[in-house]
C-alpha positions in Angstrom: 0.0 0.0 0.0 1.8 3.2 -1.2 1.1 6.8 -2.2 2.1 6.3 -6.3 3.9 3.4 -7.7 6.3 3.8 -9.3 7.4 6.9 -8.6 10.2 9.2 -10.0 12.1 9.7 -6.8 11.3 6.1 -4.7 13.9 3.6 -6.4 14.5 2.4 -2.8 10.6 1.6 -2.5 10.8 -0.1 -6.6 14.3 -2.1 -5.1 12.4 -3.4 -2.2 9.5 -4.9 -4.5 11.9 -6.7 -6.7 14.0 -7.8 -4.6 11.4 -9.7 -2.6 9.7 -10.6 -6.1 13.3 -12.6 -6.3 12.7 -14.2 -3.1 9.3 -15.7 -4.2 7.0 -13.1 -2.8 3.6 -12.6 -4.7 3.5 -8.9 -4.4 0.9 -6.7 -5.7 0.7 -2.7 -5.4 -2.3 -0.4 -4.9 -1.6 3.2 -5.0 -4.1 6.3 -3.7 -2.9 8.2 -6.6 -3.3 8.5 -10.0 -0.8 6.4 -12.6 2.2 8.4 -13.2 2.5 9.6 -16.9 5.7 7.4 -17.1 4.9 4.0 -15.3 6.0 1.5 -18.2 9.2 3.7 -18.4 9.5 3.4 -15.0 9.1 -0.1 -14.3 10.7 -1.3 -17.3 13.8 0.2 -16.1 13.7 -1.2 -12.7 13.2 -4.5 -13.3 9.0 -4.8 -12.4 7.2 -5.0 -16.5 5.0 -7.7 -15.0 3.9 -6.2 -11.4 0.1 -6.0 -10.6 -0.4 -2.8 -9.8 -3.6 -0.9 -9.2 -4.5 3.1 -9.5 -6.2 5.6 -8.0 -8.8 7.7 -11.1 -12.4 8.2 -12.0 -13.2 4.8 -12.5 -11.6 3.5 -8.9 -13.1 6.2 -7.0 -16.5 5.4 -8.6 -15.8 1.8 -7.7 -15.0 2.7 -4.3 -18.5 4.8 -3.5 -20.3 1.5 -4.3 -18.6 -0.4 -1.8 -18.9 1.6 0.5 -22.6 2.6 -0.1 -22.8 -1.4 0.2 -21.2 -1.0 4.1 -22.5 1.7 5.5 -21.8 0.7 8.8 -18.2 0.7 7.8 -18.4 3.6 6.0 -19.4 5.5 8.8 -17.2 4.1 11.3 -14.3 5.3 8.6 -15.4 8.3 8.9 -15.8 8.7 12.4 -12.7 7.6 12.7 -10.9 9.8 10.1 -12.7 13.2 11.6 -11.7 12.2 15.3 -8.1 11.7 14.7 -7.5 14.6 11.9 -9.7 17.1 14.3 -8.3 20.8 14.1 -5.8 19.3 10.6 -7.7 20.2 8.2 -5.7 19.4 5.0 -5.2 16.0 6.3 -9.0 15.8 7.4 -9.9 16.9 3.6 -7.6 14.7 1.8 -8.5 11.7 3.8 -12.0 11.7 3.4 -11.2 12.3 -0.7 -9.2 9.1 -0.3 -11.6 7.1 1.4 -13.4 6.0 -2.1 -10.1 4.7 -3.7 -9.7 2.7 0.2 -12.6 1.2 0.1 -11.8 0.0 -3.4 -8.8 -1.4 -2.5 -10.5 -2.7 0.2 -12.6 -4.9 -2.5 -9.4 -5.7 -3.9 -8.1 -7.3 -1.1 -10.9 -9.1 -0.2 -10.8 -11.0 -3.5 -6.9 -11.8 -3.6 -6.9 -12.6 0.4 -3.4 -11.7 0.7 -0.7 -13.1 3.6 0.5 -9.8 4.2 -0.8 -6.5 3.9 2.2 -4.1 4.2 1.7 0.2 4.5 5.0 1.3 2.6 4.2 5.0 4.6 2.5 6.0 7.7 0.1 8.3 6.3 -2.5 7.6 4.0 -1.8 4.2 3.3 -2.8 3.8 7.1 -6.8 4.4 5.9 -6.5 1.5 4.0 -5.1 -0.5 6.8 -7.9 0.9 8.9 -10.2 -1.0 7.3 -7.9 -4.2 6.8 -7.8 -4.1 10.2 -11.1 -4.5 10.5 -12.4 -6.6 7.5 -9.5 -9.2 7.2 -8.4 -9.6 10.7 -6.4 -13.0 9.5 -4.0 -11.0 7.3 -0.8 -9.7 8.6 -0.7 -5.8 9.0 2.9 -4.6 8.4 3.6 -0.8 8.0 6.4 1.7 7.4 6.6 5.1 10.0 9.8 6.5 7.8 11.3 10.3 6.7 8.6 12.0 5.8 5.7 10.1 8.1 8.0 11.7 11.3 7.8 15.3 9.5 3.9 14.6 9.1 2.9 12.5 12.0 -0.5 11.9 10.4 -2.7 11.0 13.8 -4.5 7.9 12.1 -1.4 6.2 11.9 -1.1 5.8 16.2 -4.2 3.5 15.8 -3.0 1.5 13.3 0.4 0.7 14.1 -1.3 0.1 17.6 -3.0 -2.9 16.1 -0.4 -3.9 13.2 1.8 -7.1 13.6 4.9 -5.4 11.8 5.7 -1.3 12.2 9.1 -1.2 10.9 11.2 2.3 10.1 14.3 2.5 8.7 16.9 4.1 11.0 18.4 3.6 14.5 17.5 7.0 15.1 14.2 7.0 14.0 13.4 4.7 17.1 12.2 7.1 19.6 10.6 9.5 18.1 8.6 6.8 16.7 7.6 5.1 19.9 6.7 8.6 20.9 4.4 9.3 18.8 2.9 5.9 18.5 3.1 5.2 22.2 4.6 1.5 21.0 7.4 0.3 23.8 10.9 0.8 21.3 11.6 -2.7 21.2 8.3 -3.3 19.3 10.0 -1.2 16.4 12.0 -3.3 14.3 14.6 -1.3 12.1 14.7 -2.4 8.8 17.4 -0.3 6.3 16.6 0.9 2.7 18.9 -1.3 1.4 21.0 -0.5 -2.1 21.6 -3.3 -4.8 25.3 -3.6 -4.1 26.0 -6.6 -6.8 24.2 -4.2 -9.6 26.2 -0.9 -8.6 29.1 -2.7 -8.6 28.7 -3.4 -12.0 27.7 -0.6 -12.9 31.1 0.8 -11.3 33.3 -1.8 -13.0 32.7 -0.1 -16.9 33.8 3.3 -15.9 36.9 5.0 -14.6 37.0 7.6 -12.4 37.1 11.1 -13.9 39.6 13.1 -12.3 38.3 16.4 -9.8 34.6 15.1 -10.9 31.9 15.9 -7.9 28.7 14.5 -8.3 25.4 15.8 -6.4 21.5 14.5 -7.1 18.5 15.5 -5.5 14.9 16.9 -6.5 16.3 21.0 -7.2 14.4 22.8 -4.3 16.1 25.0 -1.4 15.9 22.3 1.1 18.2 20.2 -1.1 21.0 22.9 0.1 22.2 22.8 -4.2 23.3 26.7 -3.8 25.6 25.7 -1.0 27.0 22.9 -3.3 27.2 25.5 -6.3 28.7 28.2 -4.1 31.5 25.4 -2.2 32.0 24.4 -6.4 32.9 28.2 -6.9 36.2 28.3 -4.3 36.8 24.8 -5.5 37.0 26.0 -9.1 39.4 28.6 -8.5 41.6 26.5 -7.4 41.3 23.4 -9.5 40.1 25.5 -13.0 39.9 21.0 -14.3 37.5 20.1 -12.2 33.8 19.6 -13.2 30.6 19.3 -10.9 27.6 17.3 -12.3 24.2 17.7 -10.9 21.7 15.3 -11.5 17.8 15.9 -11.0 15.2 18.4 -12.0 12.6 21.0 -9.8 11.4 23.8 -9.6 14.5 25.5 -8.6 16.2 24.3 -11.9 16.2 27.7 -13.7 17.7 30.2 -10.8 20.4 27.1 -10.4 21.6 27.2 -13.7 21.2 31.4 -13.5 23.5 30.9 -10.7 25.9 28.7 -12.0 26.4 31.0 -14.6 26.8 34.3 -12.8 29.3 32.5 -10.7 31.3 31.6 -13.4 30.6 28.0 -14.0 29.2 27.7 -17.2 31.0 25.2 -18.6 32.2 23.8 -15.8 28.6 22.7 -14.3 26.2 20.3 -16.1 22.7 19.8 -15.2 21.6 16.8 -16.4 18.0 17.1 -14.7 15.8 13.8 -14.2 17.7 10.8 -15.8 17.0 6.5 -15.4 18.2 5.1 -12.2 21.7 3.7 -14.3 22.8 6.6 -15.3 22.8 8.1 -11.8 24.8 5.6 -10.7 27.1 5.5 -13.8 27.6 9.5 -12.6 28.7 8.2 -9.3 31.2 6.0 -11.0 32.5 8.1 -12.9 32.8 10.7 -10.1 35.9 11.1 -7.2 33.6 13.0 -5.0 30.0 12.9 -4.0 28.2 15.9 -2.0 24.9 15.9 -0.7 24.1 19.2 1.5 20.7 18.6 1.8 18.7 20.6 4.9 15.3 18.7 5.1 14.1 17.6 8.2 13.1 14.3 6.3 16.6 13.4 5.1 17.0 10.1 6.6 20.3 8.0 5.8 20.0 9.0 1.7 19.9 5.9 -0.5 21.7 8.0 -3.2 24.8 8.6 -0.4 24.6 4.6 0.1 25.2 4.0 -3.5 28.0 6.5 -3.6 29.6 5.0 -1.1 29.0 1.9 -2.8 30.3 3.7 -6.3 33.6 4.2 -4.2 32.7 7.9 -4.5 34.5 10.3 -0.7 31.7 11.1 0.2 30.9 14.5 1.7 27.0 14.8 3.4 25.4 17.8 5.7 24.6 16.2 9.4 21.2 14.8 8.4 19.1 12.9 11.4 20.7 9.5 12.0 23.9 9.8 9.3 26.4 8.3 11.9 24.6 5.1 11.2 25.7 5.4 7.7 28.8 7.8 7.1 31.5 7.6 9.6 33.1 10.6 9.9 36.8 11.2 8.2 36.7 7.3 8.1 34.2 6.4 5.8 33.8 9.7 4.7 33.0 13.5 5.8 30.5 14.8 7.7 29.8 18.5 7.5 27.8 21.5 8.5 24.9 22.1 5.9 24.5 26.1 4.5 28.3 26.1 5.3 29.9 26.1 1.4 33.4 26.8 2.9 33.7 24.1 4.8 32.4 22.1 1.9 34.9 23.4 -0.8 37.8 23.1 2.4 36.8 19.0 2.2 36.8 18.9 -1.6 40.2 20.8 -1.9 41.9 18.3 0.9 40.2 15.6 -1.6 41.8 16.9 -4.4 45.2 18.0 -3.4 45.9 14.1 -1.6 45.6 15.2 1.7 43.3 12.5 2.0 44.0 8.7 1.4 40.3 8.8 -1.1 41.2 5.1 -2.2 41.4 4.0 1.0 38.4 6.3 2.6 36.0 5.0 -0.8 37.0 1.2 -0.2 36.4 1.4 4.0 32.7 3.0 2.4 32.0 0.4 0.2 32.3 -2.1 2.3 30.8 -0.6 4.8 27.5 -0.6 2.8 28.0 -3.9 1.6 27.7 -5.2 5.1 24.8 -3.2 6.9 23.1 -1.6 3.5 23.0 -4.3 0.8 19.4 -4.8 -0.5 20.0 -8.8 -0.6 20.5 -8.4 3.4 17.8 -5.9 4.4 14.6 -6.7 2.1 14.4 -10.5 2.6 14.3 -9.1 6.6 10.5 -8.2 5.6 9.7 -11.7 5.1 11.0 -13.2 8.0 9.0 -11.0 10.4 6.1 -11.4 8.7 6.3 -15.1 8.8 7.0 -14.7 12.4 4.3 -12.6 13.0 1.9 -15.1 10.9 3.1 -18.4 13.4 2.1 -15.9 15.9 -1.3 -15.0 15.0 -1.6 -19.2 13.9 -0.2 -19.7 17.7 -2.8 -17.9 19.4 -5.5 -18.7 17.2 
């Protein structure tokens, strides 16, 4: 249960899905949104031509008012439900009763495939859905996600449901307490699962380039949280000094045109290349090709980056702003650098140690890789889903 799938910016959620699909999971997706315009781009690219995978639109929503018209006991105890907990939020009041149609619709879904497992990829409003799961296929195991942007949110619907979930999973250390928090779950209930990275495939990726020399690589969506002015500014003092080196952003937003505007009134013309929204391979073949990644972001959300895990991977030196819970990933000036976000001088200090061999890179990049390969690999962390939900189901068998 997810928000859009695929979508452009969740290959860790599209990774997950085959990499479980390897394992002999049946999996199908339902989103609450529409089909993204590119969905057979999408999935052909990552692996998933053949997934059964379900919409949001006209026709589902339509669907949905029947079946609910057809339970009107459960209709109105959804939403009851859905005005008590979003009381005084009135966006998430709003866009939760919109979404109740396309929940009750993958509701009827549900009750015709009879799944296992019914897993919540976020804490928000996939949680509506598992509302009713809850409550109309009390033999299925409920699994759900409370991750980045669910903390940020906190939508109240979701303290019910994890409540009465089998599986509430999130996907950092550090996330722990604030999710027991705001759940009111005892911390040992919260299992930590990481977004894991497909290591093998990187890797390959990695062994059909060469490093380009004084290349930086950064990729994020182009919006002022994503801190790309500091990295432009930091490329600035670096360029002075190192008139070879090259800097390579990849990914689009709305901030697209006054960061190219930028680039150029600082001098960087031909020096910067935006290369805007590319396929999943040729981000990592930009990380291959690169000595130095550089992530600055400043959202609250930014939780242990999958695209700094497969730099690290991409034996990329690594240099990330102190995002929530990045000691569990980045070591600092051993597995890479940790510093300051908004601080471009510091930045452009890192890269120029980078660059002049003040730093042993080789040795820094291989300690990274590794280190990913043995806590962050996708062949480690995904197949973690299964066994807890089995456990979970010998549970429920145990004390039926």
């Amino acid at each position: 249960m997810t928000i859009q799938f695929p979508a452009t910016s969740e290959t860790f959620a599209t990774n997950e899905v085959r990499m479980l699909s390897l394992h002999g999971v049946t999996i199908s997706v339902h989103g609450l949104r529409r089909r993204h315009p590119d969905a057979d781009r999408l999935l052909e690219e990552r692996g998933l031509p053949s997934l059964h995978i379900t919409h949001n639109g006209v026709t589902a929503s339509m669907r949905g008012m029947v079946a609910a018209l057809k339970r009107p006991v459960l209709s109105l105890r959804a939403l009851g439900w859905i005005l008590r907990t979003n009381r005084g939020r009135t966006t998430d009041l709003l866009t939760s009763v919109a979404l109740l149609p396309r929940a009750f619709d993958i509701l009827a879904d549900l009750e015709r495939l009879q799944p296992d497992v019914v897993h919540m990829y976020w804490g928000h409003y996939p949680t509506i859905v598992g509302w009713l799961v809850q409550r109309r296929l009390p033999q299925a195991v409920t699994s759900m996600s409370i991750v980045a942007y669910d903390l940020v949110r906190e939508y109240a619907g979701a303290v019910d449901v994890a409540t009465g979930a089998d599986v509430v999973r999130t996907h950092a250390i550090v996330n722990r307490p604030h999710v027991a928090r705001f759940t009111g779950l005892p911390p040992e209930r919260i299992e930590v699962i990481y977004n894991g990275v497909d290591v093998d495939w990187v890797q390959g990726i990695c062994a059909k380039h060469a490093k380009v020399p004084r290349r930086i690589v950064t990729t994020g969506r182009l919006i002022e949280q994503k801190g790309m002015d500091d990295v432009l500014e930091a490329f600035a003092a670096v360029f002075e000094r190192w008139p070879e080196a090259t800097l390579v952003v990849v990914g689009d937003g709305p901030d697209r045109e006054r960061l190219v505007s930028m680039s150029a009134a600082l001098g960087l013309r031909d020096a910067v290349t935006f290369l805007g929204h590319v396929a999943h391979e040729r981000v990592v073949e930009e990380m291959s090709k690169a000595e130095v990644f550089v992530l600055m972001s400043r959202y609250a959300g930014e939780r242990l980056p999958n695209v700094v895990k497969e730099a690290m991977a991409s034996r990329c030196v690594c240099i990330t702003s102190p995002t929530p819970g990045i000691e569990e990933l980045v070591d600092d000036s051993v597995t890479g650098f940790v510093t300051p976000s908004a601080d471009p001088a510091t930045l452009s200090a890192l890269v120029d140690r980078v660059f002049a061999g003040s730093v042993d890179a080789a040795s820094m990049a291989e300690r990274a890789s590794a280190h990913v390969a043995r806590h962050f690999d996708l062949a480690r962390t995904a197949p973690t889903y299964e066994r807890l939900w089995r456990a979970a189901a010998r549970r429920a068998a145990h004390s039926a």
